[in-house]
PDB file of N, CA, C and O in Angstrom, chain B, residues numbered from 101:
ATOM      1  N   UNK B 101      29.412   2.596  14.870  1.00  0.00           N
ATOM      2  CA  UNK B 101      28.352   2.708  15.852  1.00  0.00           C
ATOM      3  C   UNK B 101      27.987   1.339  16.421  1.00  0.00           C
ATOM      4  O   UNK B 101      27.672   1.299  17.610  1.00  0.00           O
ATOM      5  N   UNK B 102      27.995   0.100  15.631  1.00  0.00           N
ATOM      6  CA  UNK B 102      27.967  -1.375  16.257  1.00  0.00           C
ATOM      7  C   UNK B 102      28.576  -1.506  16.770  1.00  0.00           C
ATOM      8  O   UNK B 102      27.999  -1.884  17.790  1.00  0.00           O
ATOM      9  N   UNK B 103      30.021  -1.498  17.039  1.00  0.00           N
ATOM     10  CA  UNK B 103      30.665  -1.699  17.763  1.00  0.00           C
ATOM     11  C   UNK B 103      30.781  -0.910  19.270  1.00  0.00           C
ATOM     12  O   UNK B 103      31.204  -1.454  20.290  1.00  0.00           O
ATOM     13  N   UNK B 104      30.298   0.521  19.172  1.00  0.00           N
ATOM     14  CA  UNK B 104      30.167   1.109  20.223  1.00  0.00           C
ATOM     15  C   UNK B 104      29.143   0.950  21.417  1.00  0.00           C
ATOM     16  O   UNK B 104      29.327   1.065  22.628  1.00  0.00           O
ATOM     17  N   UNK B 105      27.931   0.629  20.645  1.00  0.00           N
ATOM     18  CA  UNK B 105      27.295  -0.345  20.938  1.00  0.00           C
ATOM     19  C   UNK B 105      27.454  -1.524  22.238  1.00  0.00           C
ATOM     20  O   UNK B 105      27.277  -1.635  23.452  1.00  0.00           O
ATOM     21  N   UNK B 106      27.976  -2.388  20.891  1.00  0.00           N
ATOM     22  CA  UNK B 106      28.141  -4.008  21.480  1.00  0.00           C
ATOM     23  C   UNK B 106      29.254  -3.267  22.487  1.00  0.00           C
ATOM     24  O   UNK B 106      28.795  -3.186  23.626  1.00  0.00           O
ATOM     25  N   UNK B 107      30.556  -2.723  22.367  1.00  0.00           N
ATOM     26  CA  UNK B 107      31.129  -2.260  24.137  1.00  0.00           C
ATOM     27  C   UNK B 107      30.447  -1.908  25.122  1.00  0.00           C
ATOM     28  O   UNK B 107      30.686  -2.343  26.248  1.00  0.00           O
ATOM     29  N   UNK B 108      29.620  -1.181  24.903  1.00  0.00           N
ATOM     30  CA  UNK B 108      28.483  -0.357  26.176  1.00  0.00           C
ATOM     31  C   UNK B 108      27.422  -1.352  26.651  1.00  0.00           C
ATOM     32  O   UNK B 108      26.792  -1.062  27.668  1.00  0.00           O
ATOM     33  N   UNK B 109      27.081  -2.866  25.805  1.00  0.00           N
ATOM     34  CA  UNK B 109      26.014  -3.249  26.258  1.00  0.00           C
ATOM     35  C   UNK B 109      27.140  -4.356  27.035  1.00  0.00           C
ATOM     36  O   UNK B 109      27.250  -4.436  28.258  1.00  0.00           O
ATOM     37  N   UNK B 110      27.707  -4.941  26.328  1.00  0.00           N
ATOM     38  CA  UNK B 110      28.785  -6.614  26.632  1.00  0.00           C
ATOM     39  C   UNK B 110      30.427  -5.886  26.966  1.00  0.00           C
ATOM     40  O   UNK B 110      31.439  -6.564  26.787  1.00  0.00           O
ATOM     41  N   UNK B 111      30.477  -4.852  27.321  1.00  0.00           N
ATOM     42  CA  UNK B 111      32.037  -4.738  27.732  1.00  0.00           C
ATOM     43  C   UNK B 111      32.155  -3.084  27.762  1.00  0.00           C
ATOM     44  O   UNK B 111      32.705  -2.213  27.088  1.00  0.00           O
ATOM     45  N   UNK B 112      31.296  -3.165  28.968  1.00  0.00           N
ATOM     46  CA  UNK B 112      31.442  -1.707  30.004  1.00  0.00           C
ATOM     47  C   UNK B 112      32.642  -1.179  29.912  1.00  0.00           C
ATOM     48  O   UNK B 112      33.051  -0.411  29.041  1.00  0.00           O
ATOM     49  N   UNK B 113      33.157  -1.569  30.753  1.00  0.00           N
ATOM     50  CA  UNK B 113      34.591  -1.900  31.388  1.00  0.00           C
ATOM     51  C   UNK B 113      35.344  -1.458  30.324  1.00  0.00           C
ATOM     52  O   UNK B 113      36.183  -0.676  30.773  1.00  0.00           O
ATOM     53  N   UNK B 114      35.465  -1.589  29.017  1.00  0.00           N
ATOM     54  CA  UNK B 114      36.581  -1.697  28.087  1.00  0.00           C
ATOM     55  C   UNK B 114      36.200  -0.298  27.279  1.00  0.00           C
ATOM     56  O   UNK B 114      36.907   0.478  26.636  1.00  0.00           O
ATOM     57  N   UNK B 115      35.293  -0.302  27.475  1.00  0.00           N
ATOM     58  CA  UNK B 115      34.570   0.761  26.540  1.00  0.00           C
ATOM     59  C   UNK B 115      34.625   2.470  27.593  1.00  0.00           C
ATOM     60  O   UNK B 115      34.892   3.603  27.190  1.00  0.00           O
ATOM     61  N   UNK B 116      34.358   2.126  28.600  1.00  0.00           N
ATOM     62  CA  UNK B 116      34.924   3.182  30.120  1.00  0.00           C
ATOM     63  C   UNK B 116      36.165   3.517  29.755  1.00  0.00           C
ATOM     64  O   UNK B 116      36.460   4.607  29.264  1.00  0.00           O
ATOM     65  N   UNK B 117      37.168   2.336  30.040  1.00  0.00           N
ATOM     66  CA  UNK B 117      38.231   2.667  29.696  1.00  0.00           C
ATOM     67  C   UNK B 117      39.019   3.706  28.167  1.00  0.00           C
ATOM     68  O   UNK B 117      39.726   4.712  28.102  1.00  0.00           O
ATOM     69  N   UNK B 118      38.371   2.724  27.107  1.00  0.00           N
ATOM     70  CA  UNK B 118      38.280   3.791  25.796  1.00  0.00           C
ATOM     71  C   UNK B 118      38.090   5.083  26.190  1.00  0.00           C
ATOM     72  O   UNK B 118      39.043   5.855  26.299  1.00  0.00           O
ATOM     73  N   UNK B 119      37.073   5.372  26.394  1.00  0.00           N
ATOM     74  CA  UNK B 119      36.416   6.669  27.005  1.00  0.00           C
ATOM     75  C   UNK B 119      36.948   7.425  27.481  1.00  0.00           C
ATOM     76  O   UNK B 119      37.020   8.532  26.947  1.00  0.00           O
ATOM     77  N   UNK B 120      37.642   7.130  28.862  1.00  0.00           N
ATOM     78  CA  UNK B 120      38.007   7.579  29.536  1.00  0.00           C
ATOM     79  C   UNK B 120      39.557   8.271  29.254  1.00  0.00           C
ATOM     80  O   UNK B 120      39.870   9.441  29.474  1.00  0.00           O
ATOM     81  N   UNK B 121      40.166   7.508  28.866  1.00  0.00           N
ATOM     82  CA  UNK B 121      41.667   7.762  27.823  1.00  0.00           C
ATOM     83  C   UNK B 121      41.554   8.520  26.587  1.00  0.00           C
ATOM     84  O   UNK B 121      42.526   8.983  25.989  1.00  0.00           O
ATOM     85  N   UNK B 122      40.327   8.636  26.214  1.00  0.00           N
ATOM     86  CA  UNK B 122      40.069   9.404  24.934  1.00  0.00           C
ATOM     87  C   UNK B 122      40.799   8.747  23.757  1.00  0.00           C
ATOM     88  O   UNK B 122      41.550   9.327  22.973  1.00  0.00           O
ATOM     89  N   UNK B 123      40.487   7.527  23.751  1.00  0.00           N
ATOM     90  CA  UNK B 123      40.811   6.218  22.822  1.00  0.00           C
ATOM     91  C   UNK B 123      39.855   5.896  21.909  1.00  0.00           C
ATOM     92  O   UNK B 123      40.020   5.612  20.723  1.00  0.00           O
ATOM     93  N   UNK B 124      38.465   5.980  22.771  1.00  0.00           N
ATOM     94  CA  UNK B 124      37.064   5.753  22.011  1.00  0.00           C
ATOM     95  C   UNK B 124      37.167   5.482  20.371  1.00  0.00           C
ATOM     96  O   UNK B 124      37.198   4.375  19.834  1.00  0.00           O
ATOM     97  N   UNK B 125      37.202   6.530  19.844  1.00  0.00           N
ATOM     98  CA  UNK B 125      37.385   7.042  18.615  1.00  0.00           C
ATOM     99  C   UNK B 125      38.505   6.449  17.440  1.00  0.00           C
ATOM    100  O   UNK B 125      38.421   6.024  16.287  1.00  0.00           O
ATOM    101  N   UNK B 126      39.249   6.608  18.121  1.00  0.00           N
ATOM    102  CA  UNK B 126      40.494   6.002  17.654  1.00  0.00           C
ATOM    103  C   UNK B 126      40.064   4.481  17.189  1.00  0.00           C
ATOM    104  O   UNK B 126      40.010   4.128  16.010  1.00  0.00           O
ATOM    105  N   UNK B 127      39.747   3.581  18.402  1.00  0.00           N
ATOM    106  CA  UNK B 127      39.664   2.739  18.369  1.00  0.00           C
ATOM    107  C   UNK B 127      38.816   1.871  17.433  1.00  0.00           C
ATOM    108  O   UNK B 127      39.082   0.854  16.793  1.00  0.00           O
ATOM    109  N   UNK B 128      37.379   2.830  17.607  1.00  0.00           N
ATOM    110  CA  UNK B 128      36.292   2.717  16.602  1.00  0.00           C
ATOM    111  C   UNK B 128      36.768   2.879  15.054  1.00  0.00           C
ATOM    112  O   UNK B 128      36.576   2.091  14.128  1.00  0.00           O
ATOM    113  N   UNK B 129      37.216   3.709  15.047  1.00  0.00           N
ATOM    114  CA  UNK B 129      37.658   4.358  13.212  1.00  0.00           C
ATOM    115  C   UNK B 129      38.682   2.798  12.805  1.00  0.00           C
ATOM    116  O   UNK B 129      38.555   2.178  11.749  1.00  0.00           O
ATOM    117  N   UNK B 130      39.382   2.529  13.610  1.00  0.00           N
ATOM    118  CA  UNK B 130      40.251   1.398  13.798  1.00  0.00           C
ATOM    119  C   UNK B 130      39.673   0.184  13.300  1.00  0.00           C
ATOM    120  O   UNK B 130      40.093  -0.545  12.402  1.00  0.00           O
ATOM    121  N   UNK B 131      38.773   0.086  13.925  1.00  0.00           N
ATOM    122  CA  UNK B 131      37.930  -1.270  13.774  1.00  0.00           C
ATOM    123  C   UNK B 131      37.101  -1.000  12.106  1.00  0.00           C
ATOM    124  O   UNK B 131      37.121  -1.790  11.162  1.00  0.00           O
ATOM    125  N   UNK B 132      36.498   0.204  12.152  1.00  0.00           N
ATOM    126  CA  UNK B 132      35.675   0.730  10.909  1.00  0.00           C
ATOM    127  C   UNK B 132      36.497   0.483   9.519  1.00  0.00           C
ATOM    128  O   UNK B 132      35.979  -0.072   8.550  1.00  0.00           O
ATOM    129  N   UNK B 133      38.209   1.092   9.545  1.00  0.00           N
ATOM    130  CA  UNK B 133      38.631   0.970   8.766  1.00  0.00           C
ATOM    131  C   UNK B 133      39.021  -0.561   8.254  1.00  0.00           C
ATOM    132  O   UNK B 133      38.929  -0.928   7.082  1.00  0.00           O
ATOM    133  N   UNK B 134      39.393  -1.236   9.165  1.00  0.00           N
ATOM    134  CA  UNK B 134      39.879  -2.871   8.719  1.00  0.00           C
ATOM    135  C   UNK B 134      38.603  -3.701   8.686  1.00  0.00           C
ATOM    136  O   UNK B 134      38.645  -4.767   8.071  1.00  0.00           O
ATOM    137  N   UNK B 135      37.837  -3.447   9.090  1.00  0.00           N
ATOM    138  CA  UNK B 135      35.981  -4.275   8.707  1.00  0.00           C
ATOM    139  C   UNK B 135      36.193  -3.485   7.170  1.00  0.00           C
ATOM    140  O   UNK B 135      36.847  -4.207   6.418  1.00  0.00           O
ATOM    141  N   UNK B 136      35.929  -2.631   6.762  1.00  0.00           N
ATOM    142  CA  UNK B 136      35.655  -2.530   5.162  1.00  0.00           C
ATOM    143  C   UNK B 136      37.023  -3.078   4.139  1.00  0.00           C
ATOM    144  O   UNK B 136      36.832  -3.430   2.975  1.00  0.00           O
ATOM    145  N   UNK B 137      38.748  -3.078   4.954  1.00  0.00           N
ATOM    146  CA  UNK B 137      39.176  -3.573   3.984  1.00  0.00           C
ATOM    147  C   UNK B 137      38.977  -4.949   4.036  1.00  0.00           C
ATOM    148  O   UNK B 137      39.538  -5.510   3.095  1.00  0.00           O
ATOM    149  N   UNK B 138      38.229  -5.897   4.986  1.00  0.00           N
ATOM    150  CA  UNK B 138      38.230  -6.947   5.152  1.00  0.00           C
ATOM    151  C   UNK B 138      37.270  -7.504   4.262  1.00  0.00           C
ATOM    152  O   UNK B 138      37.355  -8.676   3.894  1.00  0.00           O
ATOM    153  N   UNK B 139      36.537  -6.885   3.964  1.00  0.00           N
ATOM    154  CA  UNK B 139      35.259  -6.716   3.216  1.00  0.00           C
ATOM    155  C   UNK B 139      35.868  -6.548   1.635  1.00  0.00           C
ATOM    156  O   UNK B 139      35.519  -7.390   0.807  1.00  0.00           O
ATOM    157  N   UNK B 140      36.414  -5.895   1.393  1.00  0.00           N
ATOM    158  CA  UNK B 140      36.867  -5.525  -0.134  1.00  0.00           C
ATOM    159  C   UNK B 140      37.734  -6.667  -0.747  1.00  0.00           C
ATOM    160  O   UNK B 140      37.739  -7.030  -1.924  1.00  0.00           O
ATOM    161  N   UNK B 141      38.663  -7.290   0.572  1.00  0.00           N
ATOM    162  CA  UNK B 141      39.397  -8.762  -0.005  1.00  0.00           C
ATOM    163  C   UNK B 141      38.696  -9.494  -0.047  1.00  0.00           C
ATOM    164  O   UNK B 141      39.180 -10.199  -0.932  1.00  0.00           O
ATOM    165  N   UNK B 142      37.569 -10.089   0.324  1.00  0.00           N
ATOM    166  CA  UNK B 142      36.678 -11.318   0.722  1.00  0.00           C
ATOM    167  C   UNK B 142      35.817 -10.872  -0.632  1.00  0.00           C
ATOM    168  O   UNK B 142      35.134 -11.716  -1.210  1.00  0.00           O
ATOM    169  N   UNK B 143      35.861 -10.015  -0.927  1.00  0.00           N
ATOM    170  CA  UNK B 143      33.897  -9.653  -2.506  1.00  0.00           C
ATOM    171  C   UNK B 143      34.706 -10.586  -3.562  1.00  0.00           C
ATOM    172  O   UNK B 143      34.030 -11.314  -4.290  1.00  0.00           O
ATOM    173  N   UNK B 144      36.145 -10.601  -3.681  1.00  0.00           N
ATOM    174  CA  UNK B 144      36.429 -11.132  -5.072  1.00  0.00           C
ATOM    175  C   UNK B 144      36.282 -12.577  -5.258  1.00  0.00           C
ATOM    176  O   UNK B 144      35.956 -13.326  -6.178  1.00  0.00           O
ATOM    177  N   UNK B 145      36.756 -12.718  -3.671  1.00  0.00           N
ATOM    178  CA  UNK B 145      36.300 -14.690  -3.745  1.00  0.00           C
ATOM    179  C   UNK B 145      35.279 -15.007  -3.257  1.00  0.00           C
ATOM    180  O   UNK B 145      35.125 -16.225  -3.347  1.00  0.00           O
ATOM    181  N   UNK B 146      34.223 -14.352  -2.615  1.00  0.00           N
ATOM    182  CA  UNK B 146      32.784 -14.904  -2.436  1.00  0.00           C
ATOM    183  C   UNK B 146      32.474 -14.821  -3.498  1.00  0.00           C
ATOM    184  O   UNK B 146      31.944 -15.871  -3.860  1.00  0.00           O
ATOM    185  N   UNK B 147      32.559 -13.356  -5.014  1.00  0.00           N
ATOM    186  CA  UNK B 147      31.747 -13.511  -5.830  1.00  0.00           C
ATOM    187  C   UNK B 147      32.437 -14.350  -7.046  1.00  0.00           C
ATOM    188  O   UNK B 147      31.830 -14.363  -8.116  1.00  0.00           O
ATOM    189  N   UNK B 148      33.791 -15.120  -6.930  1.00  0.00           N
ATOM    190  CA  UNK B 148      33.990 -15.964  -7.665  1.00  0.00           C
ATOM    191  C   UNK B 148      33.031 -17.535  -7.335  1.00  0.00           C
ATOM    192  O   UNK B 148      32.207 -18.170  -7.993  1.00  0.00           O
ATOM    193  N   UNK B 149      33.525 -17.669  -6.263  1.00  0.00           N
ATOM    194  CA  UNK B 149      32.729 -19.219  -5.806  1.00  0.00           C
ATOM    195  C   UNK B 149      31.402 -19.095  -5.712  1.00  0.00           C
ATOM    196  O   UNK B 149      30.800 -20.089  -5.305  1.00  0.00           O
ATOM    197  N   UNK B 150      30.670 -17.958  -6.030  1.00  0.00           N
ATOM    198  CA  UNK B 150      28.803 -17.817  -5.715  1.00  0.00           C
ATOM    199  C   UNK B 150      29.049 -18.072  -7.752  1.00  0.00           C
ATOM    200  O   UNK B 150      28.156 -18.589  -8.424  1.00  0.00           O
ATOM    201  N   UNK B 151      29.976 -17.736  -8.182  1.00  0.00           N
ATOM    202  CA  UNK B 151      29.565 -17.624 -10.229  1.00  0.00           C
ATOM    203  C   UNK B 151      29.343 -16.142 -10.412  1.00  0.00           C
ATOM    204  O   UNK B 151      29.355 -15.834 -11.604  1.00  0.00           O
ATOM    205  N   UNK B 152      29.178 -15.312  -9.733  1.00  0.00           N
ATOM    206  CA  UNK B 152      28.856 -14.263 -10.398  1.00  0.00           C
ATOM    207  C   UNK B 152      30.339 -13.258 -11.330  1.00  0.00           C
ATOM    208  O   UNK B 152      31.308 -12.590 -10.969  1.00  0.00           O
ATOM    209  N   UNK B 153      29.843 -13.612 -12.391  1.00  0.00           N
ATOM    210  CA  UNK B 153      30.757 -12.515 -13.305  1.00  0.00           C
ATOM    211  C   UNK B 153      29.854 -11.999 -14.463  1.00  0.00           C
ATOM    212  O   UNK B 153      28.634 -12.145 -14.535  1.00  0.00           O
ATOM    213  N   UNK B 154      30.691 -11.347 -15.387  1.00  0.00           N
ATOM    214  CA  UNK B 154      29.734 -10.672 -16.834  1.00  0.00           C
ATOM    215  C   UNK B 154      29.528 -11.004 -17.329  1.00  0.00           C
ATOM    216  O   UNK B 154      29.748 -10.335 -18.339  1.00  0.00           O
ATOM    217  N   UNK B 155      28.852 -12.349 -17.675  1.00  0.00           N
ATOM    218  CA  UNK B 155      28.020 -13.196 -18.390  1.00  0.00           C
ATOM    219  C   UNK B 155      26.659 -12.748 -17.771  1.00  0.00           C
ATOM    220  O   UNK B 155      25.822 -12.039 -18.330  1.00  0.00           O
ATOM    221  N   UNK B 156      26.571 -13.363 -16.338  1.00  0.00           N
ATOM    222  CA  UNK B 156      25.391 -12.833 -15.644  1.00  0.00           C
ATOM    223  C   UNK B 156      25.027 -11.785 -15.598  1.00  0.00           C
ATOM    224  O   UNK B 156      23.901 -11.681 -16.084  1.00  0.00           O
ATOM    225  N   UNK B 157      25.497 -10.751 -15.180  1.00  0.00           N
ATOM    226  CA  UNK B 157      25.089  -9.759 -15.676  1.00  0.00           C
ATOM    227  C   UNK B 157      24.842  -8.884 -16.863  1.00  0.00           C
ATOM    228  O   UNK B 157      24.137  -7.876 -16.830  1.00  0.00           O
ATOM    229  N   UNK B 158      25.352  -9.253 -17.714  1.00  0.00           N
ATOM    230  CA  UNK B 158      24.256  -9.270 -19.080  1.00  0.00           C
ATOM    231  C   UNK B 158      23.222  -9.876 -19.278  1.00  0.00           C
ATOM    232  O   UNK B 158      22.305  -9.498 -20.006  1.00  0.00           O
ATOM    233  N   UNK B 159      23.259 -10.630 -18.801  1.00  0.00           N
ATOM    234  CA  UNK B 159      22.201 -11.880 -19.802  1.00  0.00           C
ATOM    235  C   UNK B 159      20.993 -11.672 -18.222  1.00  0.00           C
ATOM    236  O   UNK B 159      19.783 -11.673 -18.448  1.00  0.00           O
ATOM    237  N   UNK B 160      21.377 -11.550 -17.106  1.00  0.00           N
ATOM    238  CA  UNK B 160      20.311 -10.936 -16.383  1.00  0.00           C
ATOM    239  C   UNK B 160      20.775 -10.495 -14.667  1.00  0.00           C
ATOM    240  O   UNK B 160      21.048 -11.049 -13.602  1.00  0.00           O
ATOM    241  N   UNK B 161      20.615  -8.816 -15.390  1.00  0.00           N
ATOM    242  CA  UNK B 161      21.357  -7.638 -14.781  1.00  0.00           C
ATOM    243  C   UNK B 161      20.408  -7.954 -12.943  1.00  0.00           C
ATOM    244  O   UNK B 161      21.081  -7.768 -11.929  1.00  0.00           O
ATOM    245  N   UNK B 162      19.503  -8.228 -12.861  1.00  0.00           N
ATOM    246  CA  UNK B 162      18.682  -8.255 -11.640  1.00  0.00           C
ATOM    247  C   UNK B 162      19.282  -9.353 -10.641  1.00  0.00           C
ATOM    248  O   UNK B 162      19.667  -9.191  -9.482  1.00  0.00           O
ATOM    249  N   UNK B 163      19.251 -10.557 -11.447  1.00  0.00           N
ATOM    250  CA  UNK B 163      20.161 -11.511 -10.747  1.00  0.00           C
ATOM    251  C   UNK B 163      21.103 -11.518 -10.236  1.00  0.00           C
ATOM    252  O   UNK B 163      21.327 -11.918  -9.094  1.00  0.00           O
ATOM    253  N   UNK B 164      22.081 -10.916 -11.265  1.00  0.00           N
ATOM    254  CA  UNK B 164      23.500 -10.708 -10.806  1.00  0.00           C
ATOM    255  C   UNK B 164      23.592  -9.974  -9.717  1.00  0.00           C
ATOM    256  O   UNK B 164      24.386 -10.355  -8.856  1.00  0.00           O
ATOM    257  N   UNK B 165      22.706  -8.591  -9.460  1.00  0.00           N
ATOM    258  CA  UNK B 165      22.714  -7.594  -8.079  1.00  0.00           C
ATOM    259  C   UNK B 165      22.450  -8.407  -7.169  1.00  0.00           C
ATOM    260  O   UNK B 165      22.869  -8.369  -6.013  1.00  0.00           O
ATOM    261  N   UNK B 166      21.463  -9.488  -7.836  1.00  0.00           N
ATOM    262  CA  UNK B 166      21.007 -10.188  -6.040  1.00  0.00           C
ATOM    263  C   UNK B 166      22.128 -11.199  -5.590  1.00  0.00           C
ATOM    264  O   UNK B 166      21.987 -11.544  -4.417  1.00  0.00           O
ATOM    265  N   UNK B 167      23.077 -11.691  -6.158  1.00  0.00           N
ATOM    266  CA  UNK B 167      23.925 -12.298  -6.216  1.00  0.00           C
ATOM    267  C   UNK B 167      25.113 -11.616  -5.499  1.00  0.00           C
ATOM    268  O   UNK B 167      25.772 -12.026  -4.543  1.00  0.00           O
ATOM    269  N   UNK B 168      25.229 -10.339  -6.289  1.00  0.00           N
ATOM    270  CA  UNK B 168      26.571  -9.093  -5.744  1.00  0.00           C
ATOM    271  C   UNK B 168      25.801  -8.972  -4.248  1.00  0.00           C
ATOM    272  O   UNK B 168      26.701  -9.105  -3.419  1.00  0.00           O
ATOM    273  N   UNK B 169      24.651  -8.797  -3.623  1.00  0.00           N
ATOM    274  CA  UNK B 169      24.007  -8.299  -2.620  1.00  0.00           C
ATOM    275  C   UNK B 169      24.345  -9.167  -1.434  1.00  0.00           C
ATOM    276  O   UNK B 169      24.742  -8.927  -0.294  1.00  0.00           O
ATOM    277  N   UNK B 170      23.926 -10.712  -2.386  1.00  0.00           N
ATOM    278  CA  UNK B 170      24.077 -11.797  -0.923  1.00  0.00           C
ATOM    279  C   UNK B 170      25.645 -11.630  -0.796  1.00  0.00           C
ATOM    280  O   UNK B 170      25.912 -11.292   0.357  1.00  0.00           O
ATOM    281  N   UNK B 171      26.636 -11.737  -1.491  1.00  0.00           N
ATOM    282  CA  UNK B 171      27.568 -11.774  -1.365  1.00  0.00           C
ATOM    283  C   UNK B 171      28.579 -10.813  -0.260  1.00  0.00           C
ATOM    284  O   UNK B 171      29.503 -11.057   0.515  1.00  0.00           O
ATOM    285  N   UNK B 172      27.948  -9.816  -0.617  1.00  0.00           N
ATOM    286  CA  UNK B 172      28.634  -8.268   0.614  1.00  0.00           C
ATOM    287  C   UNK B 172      27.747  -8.511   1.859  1.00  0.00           C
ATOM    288  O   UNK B 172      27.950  -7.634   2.699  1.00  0.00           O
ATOM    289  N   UNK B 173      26.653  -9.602   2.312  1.00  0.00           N
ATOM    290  CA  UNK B 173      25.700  -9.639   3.003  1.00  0.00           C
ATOM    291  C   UNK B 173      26.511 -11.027   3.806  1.00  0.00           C
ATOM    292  O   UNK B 173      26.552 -11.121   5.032  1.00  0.00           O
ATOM    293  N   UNK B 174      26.959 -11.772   3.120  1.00  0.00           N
ATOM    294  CA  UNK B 174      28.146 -12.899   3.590  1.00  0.00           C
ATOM    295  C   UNK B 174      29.436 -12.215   4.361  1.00  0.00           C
ATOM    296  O   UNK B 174      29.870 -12.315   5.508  1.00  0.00           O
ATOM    297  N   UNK B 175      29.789 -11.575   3.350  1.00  0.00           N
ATOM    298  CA  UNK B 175      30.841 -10.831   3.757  1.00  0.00           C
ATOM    299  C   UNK B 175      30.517  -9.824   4.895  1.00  0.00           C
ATOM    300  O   UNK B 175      30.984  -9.703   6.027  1.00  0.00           O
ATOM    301  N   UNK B 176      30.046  -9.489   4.560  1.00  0.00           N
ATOM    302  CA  UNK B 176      29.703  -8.376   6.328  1.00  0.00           C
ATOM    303  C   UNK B 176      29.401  -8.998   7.166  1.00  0.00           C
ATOM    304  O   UNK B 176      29.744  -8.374   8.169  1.00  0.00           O
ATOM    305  N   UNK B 177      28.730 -10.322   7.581  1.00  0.00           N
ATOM    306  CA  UNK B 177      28.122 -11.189   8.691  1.00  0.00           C
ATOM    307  C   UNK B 177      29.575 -11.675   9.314  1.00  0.00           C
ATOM    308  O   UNK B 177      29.942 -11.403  10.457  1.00  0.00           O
ATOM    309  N   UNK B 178      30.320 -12.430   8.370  1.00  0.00           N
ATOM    310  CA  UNK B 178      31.505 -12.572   8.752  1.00  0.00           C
ATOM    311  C   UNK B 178      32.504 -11.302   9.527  1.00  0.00           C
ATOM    312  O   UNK B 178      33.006 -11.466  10.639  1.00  0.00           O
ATOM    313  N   UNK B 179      32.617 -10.429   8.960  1.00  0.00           N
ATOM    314  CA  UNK B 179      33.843  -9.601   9.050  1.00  0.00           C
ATOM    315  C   UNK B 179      33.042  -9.272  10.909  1.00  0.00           C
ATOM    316  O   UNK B 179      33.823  -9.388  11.853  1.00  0.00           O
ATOM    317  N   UNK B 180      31.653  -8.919  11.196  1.00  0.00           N
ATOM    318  CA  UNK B 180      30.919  -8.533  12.203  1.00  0.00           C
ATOM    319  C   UNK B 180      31.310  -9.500  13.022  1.00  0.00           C
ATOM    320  O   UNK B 180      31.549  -9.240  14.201  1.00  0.00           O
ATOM    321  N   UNK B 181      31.415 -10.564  12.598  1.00  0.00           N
ATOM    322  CA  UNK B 181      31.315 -11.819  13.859  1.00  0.00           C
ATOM    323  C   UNK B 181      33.205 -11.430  14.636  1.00  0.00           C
ATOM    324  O   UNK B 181      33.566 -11.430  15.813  1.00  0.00           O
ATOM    325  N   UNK B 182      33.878 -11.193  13.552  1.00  0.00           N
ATOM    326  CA  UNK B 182      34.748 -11.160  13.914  1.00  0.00           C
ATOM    327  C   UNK B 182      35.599  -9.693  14.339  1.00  0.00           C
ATOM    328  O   UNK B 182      36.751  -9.664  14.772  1.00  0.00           O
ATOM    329  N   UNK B 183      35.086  -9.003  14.196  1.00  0.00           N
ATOM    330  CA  UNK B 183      35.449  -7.560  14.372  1.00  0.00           C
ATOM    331  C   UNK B 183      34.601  -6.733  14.966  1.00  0.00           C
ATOM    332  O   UNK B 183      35.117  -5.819  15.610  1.00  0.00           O
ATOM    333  N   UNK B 184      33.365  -6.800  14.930  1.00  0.00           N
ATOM    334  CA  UNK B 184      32.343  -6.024  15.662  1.00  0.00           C
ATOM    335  C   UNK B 184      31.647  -6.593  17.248  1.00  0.00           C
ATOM    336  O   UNK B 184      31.458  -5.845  18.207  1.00  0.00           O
ATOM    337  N   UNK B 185      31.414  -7.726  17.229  1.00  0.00           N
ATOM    338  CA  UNK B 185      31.074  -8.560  17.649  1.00  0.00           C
ATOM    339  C   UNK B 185      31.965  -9.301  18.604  1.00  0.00           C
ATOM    340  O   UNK B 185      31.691 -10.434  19.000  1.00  0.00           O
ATOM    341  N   UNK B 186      33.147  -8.570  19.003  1.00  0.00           N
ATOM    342  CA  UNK B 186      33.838  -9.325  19.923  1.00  0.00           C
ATOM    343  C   UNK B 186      34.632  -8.869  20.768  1.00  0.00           C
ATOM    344  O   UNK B 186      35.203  -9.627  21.551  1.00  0.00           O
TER     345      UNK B 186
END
């Protein structure tokens, strides 16, 4: 839906076209599917270089979520800038 979006507000034209070809969809699911695997390669090395592993989360389970949280919150800003967002 962001992405359908950002076409209709910043790229009429491209998004008409989608549309119009009955691409729309395609295109979207397209983008949907490689933003989340982009997302699933990037969690293992943001949450290596942030420290978070099972130490932390034992020793304190709250932290570690906020840690796992910023991390998919990195990771999605990125994958958006570059996939949603353009």
């Amino acid at each position: 839906m962001m992405r359908e979006d950002y076409l209709k507000q910043h790229n009429p034209g491209l998004w008409n076209r989608l549309m119009l070809c009955g691409e729309l969809t395609e295109h979207l699911n397209e983008i949907d599917k490689t933003a989340r695997e982009r997302i699933e390669r990037m969690m293992p090395e943001l949450m290596k270089s942030a420290g978070v592993t099972e130490e932390p989360k034992r020793m304190n389970p709250l932290k570690w979520v906020g840690l796992v949280n910023a991390c998919k919150s990195q990771a999605e800003e990125i994958v958006f800038a570059e996939l949603v967002y353009c």
